[in-house]
C-alpha positions in Angstrom: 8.5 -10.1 -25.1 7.2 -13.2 -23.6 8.3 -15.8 -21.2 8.5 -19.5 -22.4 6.9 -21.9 -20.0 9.0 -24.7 -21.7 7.8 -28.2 -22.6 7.7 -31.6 -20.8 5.7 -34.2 -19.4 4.6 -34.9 -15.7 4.2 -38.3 -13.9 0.6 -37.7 -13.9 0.6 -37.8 -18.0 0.2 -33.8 -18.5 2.2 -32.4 -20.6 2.8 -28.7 -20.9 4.2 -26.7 -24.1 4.5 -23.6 -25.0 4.7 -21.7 -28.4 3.4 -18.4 -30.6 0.2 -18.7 -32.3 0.8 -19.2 -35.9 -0.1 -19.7 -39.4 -0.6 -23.7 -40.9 3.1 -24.1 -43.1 1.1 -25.7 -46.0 -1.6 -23.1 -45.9 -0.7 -20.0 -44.3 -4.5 -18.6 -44.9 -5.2 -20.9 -42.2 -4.1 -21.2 -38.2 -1.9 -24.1 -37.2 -3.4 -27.2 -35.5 -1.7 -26.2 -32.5 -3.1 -22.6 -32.1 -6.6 -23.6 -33.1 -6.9 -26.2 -30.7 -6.0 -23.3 -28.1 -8.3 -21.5 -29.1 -10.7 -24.5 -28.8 -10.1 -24.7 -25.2 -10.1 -20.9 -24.1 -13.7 -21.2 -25.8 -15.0 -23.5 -23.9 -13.2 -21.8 -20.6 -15.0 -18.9 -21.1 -18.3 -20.3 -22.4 -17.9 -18.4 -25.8 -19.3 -19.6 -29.6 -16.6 -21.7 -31.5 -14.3 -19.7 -33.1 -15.0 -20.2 -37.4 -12.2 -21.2 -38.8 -11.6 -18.5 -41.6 -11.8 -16.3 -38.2 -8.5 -17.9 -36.8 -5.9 -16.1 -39.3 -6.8 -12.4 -37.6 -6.4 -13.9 -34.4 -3.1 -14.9 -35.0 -1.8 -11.8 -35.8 -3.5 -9.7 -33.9 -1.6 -12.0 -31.2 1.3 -12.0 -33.2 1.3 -8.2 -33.0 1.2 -8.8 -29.1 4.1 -10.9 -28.5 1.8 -13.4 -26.9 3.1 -16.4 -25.3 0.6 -19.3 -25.4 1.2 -22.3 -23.0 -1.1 -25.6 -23.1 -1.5 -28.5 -21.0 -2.6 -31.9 -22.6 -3.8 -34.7 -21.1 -2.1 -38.3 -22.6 -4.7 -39.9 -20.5 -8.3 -39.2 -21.8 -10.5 -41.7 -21.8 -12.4 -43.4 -25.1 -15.0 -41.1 -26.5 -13.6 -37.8 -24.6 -13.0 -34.7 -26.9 -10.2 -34.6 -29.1 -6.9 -35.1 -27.1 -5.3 -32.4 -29.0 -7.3 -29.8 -27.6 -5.7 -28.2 -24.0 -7.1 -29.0 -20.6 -5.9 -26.1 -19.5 -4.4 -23.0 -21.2 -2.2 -19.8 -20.3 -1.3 -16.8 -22.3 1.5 -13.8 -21.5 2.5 -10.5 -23.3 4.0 -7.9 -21.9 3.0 -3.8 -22.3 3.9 -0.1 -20.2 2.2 0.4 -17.4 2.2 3.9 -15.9 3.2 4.0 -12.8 4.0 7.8 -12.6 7.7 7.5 -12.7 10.0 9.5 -15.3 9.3 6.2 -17.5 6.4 3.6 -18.4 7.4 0.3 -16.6 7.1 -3.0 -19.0 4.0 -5.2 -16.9 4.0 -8.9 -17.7 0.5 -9.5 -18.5 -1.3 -12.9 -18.0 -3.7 -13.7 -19.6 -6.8 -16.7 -20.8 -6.2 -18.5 -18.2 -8.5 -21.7 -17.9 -8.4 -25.1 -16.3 -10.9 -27.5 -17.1 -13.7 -28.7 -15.1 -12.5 -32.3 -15.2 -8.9 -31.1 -14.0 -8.9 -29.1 -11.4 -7.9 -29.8 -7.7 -4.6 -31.2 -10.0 -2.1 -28.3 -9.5 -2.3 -27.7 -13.4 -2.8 -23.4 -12.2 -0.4 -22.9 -9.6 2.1 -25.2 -12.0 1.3 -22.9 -14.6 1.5 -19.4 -12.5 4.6 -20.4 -10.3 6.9 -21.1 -13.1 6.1 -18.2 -15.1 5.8 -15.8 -12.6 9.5 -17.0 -12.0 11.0 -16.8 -15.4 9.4 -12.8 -15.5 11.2 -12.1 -12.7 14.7 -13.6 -13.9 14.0 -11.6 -17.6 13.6 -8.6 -15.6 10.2 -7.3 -15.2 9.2 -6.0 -11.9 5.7 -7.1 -11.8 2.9 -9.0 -13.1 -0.6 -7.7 -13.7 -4.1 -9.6 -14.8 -7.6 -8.6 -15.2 -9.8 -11.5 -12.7 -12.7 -13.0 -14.3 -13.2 -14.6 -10.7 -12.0 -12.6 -8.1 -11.2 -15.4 -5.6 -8.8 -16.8 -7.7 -5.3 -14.9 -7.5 -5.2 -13.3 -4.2 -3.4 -16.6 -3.0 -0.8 -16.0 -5.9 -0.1 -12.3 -4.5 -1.8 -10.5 -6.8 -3.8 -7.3 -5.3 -6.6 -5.8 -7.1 -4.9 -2.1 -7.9 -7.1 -0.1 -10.0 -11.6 -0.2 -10.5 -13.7 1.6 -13.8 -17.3 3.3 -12.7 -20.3 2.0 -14.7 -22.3 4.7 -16.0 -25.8 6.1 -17.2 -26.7 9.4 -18.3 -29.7 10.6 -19.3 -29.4 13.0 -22.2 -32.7 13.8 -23.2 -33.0 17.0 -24.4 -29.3 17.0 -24.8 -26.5 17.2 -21.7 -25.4 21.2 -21.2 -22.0 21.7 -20.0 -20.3 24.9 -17.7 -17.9 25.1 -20.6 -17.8 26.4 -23.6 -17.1 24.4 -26.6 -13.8 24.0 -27.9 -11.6 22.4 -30.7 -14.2 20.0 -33.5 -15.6 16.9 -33.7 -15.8 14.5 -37.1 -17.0 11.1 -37.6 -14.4 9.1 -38.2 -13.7 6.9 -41.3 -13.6 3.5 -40.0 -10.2 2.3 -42.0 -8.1 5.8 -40.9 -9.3 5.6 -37.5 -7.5 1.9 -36.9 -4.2 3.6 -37.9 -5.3 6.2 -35.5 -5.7 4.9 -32.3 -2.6 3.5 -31.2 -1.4 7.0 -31.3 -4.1 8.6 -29.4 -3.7 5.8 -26.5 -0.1 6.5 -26.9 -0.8 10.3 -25.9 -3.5 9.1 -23.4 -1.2 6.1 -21.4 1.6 8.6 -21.0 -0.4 11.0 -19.2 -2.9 8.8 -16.9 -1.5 7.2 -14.0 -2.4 3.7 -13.8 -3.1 3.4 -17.5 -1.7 0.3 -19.6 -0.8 -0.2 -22.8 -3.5 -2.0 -25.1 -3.2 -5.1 -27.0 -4.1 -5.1 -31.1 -7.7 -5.8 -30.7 -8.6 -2.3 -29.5 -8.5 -0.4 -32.4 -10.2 -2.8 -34.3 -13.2 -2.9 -32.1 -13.1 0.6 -32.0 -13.2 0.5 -36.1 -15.8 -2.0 -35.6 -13.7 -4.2 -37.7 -13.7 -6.9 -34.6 -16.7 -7.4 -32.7 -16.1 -7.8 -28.5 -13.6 -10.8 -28.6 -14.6 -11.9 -31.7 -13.2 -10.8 -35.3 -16.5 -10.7 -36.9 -17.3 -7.5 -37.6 -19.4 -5.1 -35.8 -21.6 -2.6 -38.3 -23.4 -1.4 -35.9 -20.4 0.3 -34.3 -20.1 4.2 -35.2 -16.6 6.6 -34.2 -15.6 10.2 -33.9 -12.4 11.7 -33.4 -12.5 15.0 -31.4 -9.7 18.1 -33.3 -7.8 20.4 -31.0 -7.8 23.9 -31.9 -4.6 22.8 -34.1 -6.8 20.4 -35.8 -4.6 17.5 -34.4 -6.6 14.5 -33.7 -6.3 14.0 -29.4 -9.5 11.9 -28.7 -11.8 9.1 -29.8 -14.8 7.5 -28.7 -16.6 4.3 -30.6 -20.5 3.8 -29.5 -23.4 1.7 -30.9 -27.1 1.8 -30.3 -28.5 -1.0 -28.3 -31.3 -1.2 -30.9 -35.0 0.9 -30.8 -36.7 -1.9 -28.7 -34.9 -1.1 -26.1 -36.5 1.6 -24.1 -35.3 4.3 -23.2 -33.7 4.2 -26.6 -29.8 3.7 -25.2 -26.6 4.3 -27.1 -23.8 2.1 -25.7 -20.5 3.7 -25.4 -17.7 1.2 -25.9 -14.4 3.0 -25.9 -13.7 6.8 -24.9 -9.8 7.7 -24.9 -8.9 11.3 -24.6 -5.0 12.3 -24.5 -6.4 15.6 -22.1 -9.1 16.7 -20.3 -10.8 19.2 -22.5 -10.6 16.2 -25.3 -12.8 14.1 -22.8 -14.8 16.7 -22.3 -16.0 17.2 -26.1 -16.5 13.8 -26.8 -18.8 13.5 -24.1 -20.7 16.7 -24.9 -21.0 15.1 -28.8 -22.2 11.7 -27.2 -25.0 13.8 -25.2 -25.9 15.7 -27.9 -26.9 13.2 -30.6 -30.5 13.2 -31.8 -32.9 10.7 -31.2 -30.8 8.9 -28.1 -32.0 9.1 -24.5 -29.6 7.5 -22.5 -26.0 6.9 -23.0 -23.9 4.4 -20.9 -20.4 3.5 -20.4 -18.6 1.0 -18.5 -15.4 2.0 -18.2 -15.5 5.5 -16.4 -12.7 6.7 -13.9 -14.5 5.9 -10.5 -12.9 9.6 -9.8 -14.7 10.6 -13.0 -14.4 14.5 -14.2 -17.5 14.0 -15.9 -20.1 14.9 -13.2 -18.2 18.3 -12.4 -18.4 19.3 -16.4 -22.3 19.4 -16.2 -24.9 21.8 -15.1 -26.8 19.4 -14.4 -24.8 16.7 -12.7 -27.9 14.3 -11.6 -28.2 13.3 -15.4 -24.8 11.3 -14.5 -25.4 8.3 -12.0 -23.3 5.5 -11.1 -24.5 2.1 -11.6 -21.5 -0.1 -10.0 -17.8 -0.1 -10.1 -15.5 -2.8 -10.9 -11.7 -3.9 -10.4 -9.9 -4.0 -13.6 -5.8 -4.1 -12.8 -4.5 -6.7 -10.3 -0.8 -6.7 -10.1 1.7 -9.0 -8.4 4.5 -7.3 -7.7 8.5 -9.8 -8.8 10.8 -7.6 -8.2 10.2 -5.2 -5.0 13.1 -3.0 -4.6 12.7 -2.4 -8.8 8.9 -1.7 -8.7 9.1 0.6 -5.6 11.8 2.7 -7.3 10.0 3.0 -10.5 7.1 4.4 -9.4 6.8 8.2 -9.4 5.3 9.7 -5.5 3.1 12.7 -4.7 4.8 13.1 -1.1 8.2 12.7 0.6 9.4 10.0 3.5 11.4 7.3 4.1 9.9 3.6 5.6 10.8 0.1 5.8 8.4 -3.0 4.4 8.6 -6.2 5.1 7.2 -8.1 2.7 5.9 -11.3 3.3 5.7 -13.9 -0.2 5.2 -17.3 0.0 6.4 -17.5 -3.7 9.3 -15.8 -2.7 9.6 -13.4 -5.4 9.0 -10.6 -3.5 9.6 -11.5 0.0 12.2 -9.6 2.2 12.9 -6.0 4.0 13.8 -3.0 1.8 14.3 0.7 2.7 12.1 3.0 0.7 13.6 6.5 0.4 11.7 9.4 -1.2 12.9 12.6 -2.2 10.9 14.6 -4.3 9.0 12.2 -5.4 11.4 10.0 -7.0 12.4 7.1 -5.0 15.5 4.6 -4.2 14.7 1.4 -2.9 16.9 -1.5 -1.8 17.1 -4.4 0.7 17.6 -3.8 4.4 19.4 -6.0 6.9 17.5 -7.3 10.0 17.9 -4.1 13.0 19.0 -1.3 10.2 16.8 1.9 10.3 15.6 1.1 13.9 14.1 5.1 13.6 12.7 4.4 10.3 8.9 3.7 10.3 8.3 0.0 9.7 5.2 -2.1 8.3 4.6 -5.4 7.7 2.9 -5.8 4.4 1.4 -9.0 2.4 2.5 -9.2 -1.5 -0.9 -9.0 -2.5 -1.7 -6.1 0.2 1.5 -4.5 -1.9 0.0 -5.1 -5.1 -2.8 -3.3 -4.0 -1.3 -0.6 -2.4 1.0 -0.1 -5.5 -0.9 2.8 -7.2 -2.6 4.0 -4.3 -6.2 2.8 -5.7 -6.6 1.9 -1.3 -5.3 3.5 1.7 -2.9 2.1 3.5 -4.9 2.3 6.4 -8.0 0.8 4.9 -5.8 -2.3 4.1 -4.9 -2.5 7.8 -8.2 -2.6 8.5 -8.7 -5.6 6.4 -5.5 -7.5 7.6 -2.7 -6.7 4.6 -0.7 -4.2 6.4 0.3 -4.3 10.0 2.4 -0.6 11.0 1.5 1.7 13.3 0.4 4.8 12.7 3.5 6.4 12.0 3.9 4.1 9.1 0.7 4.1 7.7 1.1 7.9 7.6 4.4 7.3 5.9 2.6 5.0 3.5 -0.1 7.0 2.8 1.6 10.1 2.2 3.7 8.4 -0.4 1.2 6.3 -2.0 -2.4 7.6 -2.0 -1.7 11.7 -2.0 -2.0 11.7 -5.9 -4.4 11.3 -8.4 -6.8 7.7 -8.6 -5.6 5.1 -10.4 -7.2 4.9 -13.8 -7.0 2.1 -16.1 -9.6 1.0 -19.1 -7.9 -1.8 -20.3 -8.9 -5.6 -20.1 -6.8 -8.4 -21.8 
């Protein structure tokens, strides 16, 4: 599911269309013009290599398998000798996936995504054109909120996004092998690259339905983690190696993909670059596999839960050191009195929020009642639930708040929430009393 930004021109000559990526009509082996060009200009956004043209067919439907939504902007006006006019100044994409929020169900997140604006044409409105009007039309089809992974992190607060949930980076040093307080348990294998794509939506399945703050994963996961797709390219990787990790069943309930960083680099490093367990002791035996193979004296890993179990499962937990952690989620909540309800609580209370939105999607008072951790949440008229606590809170201080990856004290600190204490109790009670955000998912 996507939303269509529509098409149409502007007095200032942009023009702004929407449309699927897709295959050429008279050679379907190819890309269309229109979806190459897109990819043209989300290149040069992001400062990475041309895209090869016998490369653009797995894109396509890999975003085909998405449900992405691409939008373009085009500039009529270009000067002589400028690049070809048929490449976008500025581009937008949306999909949509299940976030989980820890409510009885995963909530559909609409996802944004290569974003870029060129140098040239900015300080024109072409973003907030962009965001406004499909932040909108998400809201009308239903979804409560919007989420995005910042590759500036100026950029969105002013759209009421909130970064919600961070990843560790991490280094261990496994020379002589990492010893654990556990004993081993269930196998592991390494994996054959073509089975494991199949795989691995079904592991994340078991994983996202579990971890609070997880989110569904676009296409391009499993086949980096095959090594069939290289980073955000779909050149392969050989260098990539995998290993599933058997319960006692034998039921495959973990993966993790990993390549060396080469023997010139000293200490000799292995890179890990995707670890997904569906349980704890499954995370547990990949990492003792991962700190067990020969010849390797460091392992790193940037995508760790900052409230990582890994530390506790060692003897020695000084091999394990944090190197810097990182927002990942930002969401933007649409739909307020929807998203509160969703969400699943670790604590019991009742409060009002004002929330304040100059888009005016989420803007207005609501009630939110708790009751055992599930919630009901609807709007509240000016002077109802005078003995209610009460906070004023800013839609990006809410999108933060959201999964309880900050206090709600901490963000009165900072200027997103203004309570008293008995709210902030209230708020942090409902919100930040159970387990830390974790998602490892960037799109």
């Amino acid at each position: 599911m996507g939303t269509d930004q529509g098409s149409g021109s502007t007095t200032d000559g942009l023009r702004f269309e929407s449309f699927p990526a897709g295959y050429d009509a008279a050679d379907p082996a190819k890309a269309d013009d229109l979806t190459a060009r897109w990819f043209d200009a989300v290149n040069l956004g992001f400062h990475e290599d041309r895209t090869k043209e016998e490369r653009l067919p797995a894109q396509v439907e890999g975003y085909l398998r998405d449900g992405r939504i691409l939008t373009a902007v085009y500039d009529g006006d270009l000067p002589e000798y400028a690049w070809d006019p048929a490449v976008p100044v500025a581009t937008y994409g949306t999909m949509v996936n299940d976030l989980n929020v820890g409510g009885s169900e995963l909530l559909p997140a609409h996802l944004v995504t290569a974003v870029t604006v060129r140098t040239t044409h900015r300080r024109r409105g072409i973003l907030r054109r962009m965001i406004t009007a499909d932040l909108a039309r998400a809201r009308d089809a239903g979804l409560a909120l919007a989420a995005l992974t910042a590759s500036e992190a100026t950029i969105y607060g002013r759209f009421g996004f909130g970064a919600a949930t961070s990843t560790a980076a991490v280094e261990l040093d496994t020379r002589g092998g990492l010893e654990f307080t556990a004993p081993p348990r269930g196998s592991i294998a390494v994996a054959d690259a073509d089975k494991l794509r199949g795989l691995v939506p079904e592991i994340f399945r078991a994983h996202l339905e579990r971890t609070f703050g997880a989110l569904g994963r676009q296409h391009a996961y499993a086949m980096r983690a095959a090594g069939t797709w290289s980073g955000e390219s779909t050149e392969p990787d050989p260098a990539v190696r995998s290993v599933l990790r058997y319960n006692a069943d034998g039921v495959p309930d973990g993966y993790a993909a990993y390549k060396s960083l080469g023997w010139r680099n000293q200490p000799h490093t292995m890179k890990v670059i995707d670890l997904v367990a569906a349980g704890d002791e499954a995370y547990r035996e990949l990492w003792r596999y991962l700190g067990s193979i020969d010849l390797v004296d460091r392992l790193t890993f940037s995508e760790a839960p900052v409230e990582d179990p890994l530390p506790w499962m060692l003897t020695d937990r000084r091999r394990y050191k944090v190197r810097h952690v990182e927002d990942v989620l930002w969401l933007r909540i649409l739909d307020t009195a929807a998203a509160l309800a969703a969400r699943g609580y670790f604590g019991d209370g009742s409060v009002v929020l004002e929330v304040e939105d100059p888009m005016g999607l989420a803007a207005g008072t609501f009630l939110l009642e708790v009751r055992s951790g599930a919630a009901t949440a609807r709007p509240a008229a000016a002077g109802e639930h005078a003995d209610t606590p009460r906070a004023e809170i800013t839609a990006e201080g809410l999108g933060s708040l959201y999964l309880g990856a900050v206090s709600a004290r901490t963000l009165a600190a900072a200027g997103g929430v203004r309570a008293d204490e008995s709210a902030l109790a209230v708020l942090d009670a409902l919100f930040t009393a159970g387990p830390a955000p974790y998602c490892s998912t960037h799109f």
